[in-house]
C-alpha positions in Angstrom: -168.5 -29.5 -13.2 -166.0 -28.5 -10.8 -164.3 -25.0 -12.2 -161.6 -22.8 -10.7 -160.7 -19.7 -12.1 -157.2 -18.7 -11.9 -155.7 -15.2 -12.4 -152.1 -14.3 -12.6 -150.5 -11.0 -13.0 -147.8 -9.6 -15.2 -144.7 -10.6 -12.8 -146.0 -14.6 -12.7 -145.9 -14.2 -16.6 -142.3 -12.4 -17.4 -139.9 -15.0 -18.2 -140.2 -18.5 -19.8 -138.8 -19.7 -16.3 -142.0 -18.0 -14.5 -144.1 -19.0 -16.7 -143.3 -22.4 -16.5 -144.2 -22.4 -13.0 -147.8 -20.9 -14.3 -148.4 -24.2 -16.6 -147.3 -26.8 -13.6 -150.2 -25.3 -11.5 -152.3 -25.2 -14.2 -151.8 -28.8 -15.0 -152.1 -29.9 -11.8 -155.4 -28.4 -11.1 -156.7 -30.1 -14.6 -154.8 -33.8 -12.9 -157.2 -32.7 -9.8 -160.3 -32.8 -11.5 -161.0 -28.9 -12.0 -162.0 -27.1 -15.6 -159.3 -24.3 -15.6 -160.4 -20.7 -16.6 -157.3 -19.3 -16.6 -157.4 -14.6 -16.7 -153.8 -13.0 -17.5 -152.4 -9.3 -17.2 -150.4 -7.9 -19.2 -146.1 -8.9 -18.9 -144.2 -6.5 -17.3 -143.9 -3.1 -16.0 -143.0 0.8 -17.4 -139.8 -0.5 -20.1 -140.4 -3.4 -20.4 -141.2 -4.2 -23.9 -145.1 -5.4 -24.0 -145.7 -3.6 -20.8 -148.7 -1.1 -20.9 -146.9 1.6 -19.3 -144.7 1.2 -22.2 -147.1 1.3 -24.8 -149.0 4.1 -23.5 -145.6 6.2 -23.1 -145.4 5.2 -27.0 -148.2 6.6 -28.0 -148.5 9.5 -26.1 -144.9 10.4 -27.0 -146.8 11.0 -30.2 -149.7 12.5 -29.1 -150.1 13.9 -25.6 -153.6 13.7 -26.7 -154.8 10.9 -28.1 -158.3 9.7 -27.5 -159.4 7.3 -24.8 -160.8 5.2 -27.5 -157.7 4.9 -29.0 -156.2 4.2 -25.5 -158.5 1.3 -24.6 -157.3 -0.2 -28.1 -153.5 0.2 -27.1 -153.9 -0.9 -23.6 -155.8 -4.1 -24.5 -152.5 -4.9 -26.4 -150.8 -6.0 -23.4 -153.3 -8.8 -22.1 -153.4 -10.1 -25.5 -150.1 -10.8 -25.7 -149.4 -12.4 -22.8 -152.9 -15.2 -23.0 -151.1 -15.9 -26.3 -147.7 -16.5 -25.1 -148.9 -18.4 -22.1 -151.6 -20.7 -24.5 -148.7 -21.6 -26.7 -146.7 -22.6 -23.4 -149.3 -24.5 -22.7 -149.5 -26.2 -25.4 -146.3 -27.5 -25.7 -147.0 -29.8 -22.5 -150.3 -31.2 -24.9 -152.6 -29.1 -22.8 -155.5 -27.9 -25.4 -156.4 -24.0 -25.0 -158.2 -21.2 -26.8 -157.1 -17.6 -26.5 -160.4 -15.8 -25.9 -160.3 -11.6 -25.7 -162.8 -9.9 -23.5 -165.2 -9.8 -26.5 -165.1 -13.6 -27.0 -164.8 -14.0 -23.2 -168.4 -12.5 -23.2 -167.4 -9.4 -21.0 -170.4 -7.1 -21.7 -169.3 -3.3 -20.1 -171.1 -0.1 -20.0 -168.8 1.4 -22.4 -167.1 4.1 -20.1 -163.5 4.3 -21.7 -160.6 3.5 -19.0 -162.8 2.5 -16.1 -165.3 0.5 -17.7 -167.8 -1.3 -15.3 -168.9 -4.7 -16.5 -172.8 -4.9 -16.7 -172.9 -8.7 -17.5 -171.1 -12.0 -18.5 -172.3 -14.1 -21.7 -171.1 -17.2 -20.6 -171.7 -19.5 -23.4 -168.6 -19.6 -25.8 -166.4 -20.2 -22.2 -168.9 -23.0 -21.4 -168.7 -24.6 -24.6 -164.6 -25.2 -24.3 -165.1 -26.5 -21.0 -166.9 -29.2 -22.1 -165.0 -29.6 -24.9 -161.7 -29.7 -22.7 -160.5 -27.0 -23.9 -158.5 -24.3 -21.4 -159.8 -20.8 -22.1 -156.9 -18.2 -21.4 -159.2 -14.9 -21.3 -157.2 -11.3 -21.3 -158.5 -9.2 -18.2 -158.9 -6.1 -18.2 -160.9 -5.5 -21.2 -164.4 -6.2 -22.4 -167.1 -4.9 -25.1 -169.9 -1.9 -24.8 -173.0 -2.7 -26.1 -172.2 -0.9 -29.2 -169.5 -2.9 -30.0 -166.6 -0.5 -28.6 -163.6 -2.5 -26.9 -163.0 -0.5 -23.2 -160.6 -1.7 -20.4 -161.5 -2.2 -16.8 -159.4 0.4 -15.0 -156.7 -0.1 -12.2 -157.7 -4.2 -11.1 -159.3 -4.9 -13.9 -158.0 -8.4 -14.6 -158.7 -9.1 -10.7 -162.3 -8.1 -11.9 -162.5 -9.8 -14.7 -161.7 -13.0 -13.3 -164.4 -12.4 -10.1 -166.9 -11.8 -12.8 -166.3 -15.0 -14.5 -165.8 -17.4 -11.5 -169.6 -15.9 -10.5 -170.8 -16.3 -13.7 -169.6 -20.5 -14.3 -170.3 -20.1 -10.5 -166.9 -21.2 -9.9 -165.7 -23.1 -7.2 -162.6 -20.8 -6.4 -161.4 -17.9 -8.2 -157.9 -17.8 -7.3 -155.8 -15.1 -7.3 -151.9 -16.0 -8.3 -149.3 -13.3 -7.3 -145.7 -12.5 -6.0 -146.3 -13.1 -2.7 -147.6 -16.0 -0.2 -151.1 -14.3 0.5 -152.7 -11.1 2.8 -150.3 -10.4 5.4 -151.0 -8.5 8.8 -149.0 -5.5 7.1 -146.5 -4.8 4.6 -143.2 -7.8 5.2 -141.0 -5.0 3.5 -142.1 -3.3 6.5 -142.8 -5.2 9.8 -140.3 -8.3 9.6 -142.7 -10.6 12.2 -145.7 -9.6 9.6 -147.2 -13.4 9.7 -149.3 -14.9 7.0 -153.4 -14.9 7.5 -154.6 -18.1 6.5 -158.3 -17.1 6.6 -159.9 -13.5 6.4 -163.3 -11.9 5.6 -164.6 -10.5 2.4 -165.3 -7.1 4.4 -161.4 -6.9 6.3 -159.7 -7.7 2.6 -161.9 -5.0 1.1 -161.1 -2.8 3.9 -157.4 -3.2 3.6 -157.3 -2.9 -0.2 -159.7 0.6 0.0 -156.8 1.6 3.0 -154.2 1.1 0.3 -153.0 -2.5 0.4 -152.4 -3.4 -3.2 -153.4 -7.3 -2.8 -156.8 -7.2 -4.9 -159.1 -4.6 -6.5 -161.9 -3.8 -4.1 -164.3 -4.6 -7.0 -162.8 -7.5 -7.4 -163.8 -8.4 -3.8 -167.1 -7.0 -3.8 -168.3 -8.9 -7.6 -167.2 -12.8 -5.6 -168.9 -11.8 -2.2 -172.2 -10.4 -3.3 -172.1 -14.6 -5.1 -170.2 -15.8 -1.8 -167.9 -17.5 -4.2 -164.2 -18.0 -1.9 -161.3 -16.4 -3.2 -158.0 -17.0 -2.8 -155.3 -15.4 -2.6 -152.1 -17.6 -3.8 -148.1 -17.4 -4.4 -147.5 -18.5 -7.8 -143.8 -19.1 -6.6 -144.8 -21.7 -4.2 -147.2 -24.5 -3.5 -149.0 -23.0 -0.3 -152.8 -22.8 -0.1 -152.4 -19.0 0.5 -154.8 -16.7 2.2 -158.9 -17.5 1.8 -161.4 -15.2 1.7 -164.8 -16.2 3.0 -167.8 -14.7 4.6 -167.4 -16.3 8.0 -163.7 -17.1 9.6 -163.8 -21.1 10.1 -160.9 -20.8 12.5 -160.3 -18.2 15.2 -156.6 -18.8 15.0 -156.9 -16.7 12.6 -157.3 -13.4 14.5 -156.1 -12.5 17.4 -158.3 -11.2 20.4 -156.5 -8.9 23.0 -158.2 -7.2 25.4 -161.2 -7.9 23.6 -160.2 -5.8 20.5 -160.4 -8.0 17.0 -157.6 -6.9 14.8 -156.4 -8.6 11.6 -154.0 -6.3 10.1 -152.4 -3.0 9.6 -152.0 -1.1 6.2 -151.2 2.4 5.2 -151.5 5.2 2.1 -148.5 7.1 1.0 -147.9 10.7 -0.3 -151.3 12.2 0.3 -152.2 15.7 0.5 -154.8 17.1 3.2 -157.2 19.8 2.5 -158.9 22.4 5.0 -161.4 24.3 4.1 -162.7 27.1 6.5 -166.0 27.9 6.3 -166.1 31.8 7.3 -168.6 34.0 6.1 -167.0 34.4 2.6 -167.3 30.8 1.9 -170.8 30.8 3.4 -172.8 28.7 1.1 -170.0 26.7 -0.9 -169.2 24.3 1.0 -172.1 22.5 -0.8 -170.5 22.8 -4.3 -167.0 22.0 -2.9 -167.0 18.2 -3.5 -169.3 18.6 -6.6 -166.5 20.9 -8.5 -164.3 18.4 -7.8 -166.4 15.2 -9.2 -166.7 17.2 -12.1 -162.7 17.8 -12.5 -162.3 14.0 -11.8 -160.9 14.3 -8.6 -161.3 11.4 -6.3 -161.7 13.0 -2.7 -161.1 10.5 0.7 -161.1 10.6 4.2 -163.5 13.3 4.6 -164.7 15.4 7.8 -167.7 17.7 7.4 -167.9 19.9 10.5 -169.3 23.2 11.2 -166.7 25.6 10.5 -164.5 23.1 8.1 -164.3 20.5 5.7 -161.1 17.8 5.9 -160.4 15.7 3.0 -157.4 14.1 1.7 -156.2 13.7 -2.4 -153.3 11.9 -3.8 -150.4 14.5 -3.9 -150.2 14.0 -7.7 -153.6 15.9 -7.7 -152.9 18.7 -5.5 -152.2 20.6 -7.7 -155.3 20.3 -9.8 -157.3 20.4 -6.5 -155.8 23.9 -5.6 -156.7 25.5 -9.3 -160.9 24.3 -8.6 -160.8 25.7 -5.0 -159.5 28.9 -6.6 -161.3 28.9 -8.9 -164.4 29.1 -7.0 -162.9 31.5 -4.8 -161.7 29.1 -2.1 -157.8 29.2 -0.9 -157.4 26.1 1.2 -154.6 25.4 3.9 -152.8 22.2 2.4 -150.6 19.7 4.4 -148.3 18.0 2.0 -146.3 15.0 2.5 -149.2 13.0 4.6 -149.7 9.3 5.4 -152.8 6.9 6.4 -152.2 4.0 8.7 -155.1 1.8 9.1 -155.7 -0.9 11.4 -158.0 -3.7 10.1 -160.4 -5.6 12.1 -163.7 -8.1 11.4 -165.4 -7.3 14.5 -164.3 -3.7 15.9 -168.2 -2.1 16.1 -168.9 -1.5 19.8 -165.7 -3.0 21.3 -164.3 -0.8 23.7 -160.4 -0.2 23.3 -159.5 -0.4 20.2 -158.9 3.3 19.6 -157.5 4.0 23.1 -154.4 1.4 21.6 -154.4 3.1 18.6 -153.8 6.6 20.6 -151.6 4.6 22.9 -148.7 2.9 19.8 -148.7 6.2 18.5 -148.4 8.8 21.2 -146.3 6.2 22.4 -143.4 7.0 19.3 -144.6 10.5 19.7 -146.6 10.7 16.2 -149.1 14.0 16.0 -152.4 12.8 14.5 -153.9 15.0 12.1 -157.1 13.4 11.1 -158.6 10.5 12.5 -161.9 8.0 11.2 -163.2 5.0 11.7 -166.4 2.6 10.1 -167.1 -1.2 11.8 -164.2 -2.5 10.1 -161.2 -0.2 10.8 -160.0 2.7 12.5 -157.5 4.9 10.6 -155.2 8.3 11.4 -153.4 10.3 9.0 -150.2 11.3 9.6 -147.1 12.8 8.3 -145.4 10.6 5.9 -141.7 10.8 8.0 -143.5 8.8 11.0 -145.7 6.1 8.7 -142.9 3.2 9.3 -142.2 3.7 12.9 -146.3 3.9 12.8 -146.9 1.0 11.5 -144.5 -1.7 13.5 -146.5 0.6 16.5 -149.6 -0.5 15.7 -148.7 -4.2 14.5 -147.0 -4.2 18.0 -149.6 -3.3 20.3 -152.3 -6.0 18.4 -149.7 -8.5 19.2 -150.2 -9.4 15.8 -146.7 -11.1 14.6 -145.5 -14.6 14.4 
């Protein structure tokens, strides 16, 4: 049986008009032979009447503090909606579906309200309407504890569910539908030459959507390459195979090799806030308990630097805030920079290369952009910034890797 599953996100579902295009690909993949699992997001964004912004605004317009249980419930509104509209499209062009929640869907989570992590996938009921013809439409972003609670997936989670699916019917592509044509070597509202990447890894897309490019959720990626099932990212606005995402690059046109430095892309992360911590004798002993406080506040901590006398980090500047009042609380009055950026460049094969860093140095000194942190792993090399330079920092970079059309 061959089986694609096939996500698409709230702006492919918005109008009649869009959704329109939706069903044509969906009935072409069924004329080419495929079973179609097809994973929707909710319509819309913040205003927008089904949107889950909008409905979460709702409610807490009520009650500032109503329960996450409650939440879940309301936020699972959204993706319900939508498989519904889009199955009765459907069926008005005699394609057979079946609306299936995450319950039905067999999305088994480990009950954690908001950011549920899916523990398994009962496959059987989704099976069944394969062989029966039938087109599933399954609501992301939701599933079922093992008590019986309904929880959502967190920020991705419809990418997720649909990875979790396509490895469970091992699929033969999960494909990814979205507003644009596929990964790009940075932003196009940015770079103008940013060109189209017609392969990349599984490790370079999960690098660039952990450095903040908002293609696919990094568990999303790591779910269909732990199965090695390809994903694909696609334009639902146009019939272009869009980006694929492998293990191994078939095609070294793909990346570009200069000076013997492999780089795919360039990405960034706005509106950050950096932390120092000095380590003098008064804070002797908590810098242990620093990162600790904060796991316990629910603050997410990146790009961190443990030295001697210091600990970096960075939060998002929505937190800082919050981060301030635990330092203090433990006694600990930080020196903040606000208004920071992270520009990251991308690359399969960076690991013991020479020269990648010395361009990195080179594009920014270059436009005469102080670096205030810097970091690297095997798959990208990253500085932060000040957010007034991350533009001019980015066409820099994307320059000097020669990566445009």
């Amino acid at each position: 049986m061959k089986i694609t599953v096939q996500k698409y996100g709230g702006t492919s579902l918005a109008t009649p008009e869009l959704r329109a295009k939706v069903c044509d690909i969906i009935r072409n993949s069924v004329d080419d032979g495929y079973n179609v699992v097809v994973v929707v997001s909710a319509i819309g964004r913040d205003k927008d009447p089904y949107a889950t912004d909008t409905l979460l605004n709702l409610a807490r317009s009520i009650n500032p503090l109503i329960s996450n249980r409650e939440l879940d419930y309301l936020m699972a509104c959204g993706e319900t909606i939508s498989g519904i509209i889009l199955a009765a499209q459907l069926a008005t062009l005699g394609l057979e579906t079946q609306f299936l929640n995450g319950e039905q869907a067999g999305i088994v989570t480990d009950g954690n309200y908001g950011d549920a992590h899916i523990l398994y996938v009962n496959k059987e009921r989704i099976v069944n309407a394969l062989n029966q013809g039938v087109i599933p439409i399954v609501a992301g972003f939701q599933g079922v504890s093992e008590t019986g609670e309904l929880t959502t997936l967190g920020r991705g989670g419809s990418d997720t569910t649909a990875s979790a699916l396509g490895v469970a019917l091992n699929a033969d592509f999960i494909d990814i539908f979205t507003d644009v044509e596929g990964v790009m070597t940075a932003d196009p509202r940015i770079v103008d030459n940013a060109r189209l990447l017609n392969e990349i890894t599984y490790n370079e897309i999960c690098q660039l959507a952990h450095d903040g490019a908002k293609i696919v959720h990094p568990r999303a990626i790591e779910i269909a390459m732990r199965a090695n099932i390809p994903l694909r990212i696609r334009s639902t606005f146009n019939q272009t195979t869009g980006t694929l995402v492998t293990n191994k690059m078939s095609n070294v046109d793909n990346i570009r090799i200069i000076n013997d430095t492999i780089v795919t892309g360039v990405t960034y992360s706005s509106d950050l806030s950096q932390f120092n911590i000095s380590l003098v004798k008064d804070n002797e002993g908590k810098g242990l308990l620093v990162f600790k406080a904060l796991a316990l506040a629910n603050i997410s901590v990146d790009f961190i630097n443990i030295g001697t006398n210091d600990i970096k980090f960075t939060v998002p500047y929505t937190l800082t805030s919050k981060t301030e009042a635990v330092l203090k609380n433990m006694g600990i009055l930080p020196e903040v920079e606000l208004g920071c950026a992270k520009v990251a460049v991308v690359g399969a094969a960076m690991m013991g290369i020479p020269g990648v860093m010395a361009k990195v140095i080179e594009a920014l000194s270059k436009k005469d952009i102080p670096i205030i942190q810097s970091g690297d792993s095997y798959t990208n090399i990253w500085c932060l910034i000040k957010k007034e330079y991350m533009t001019i920092a980015i066409k820099a970079l994307h320059d000097i890797f020669e990566l445009g059309k």
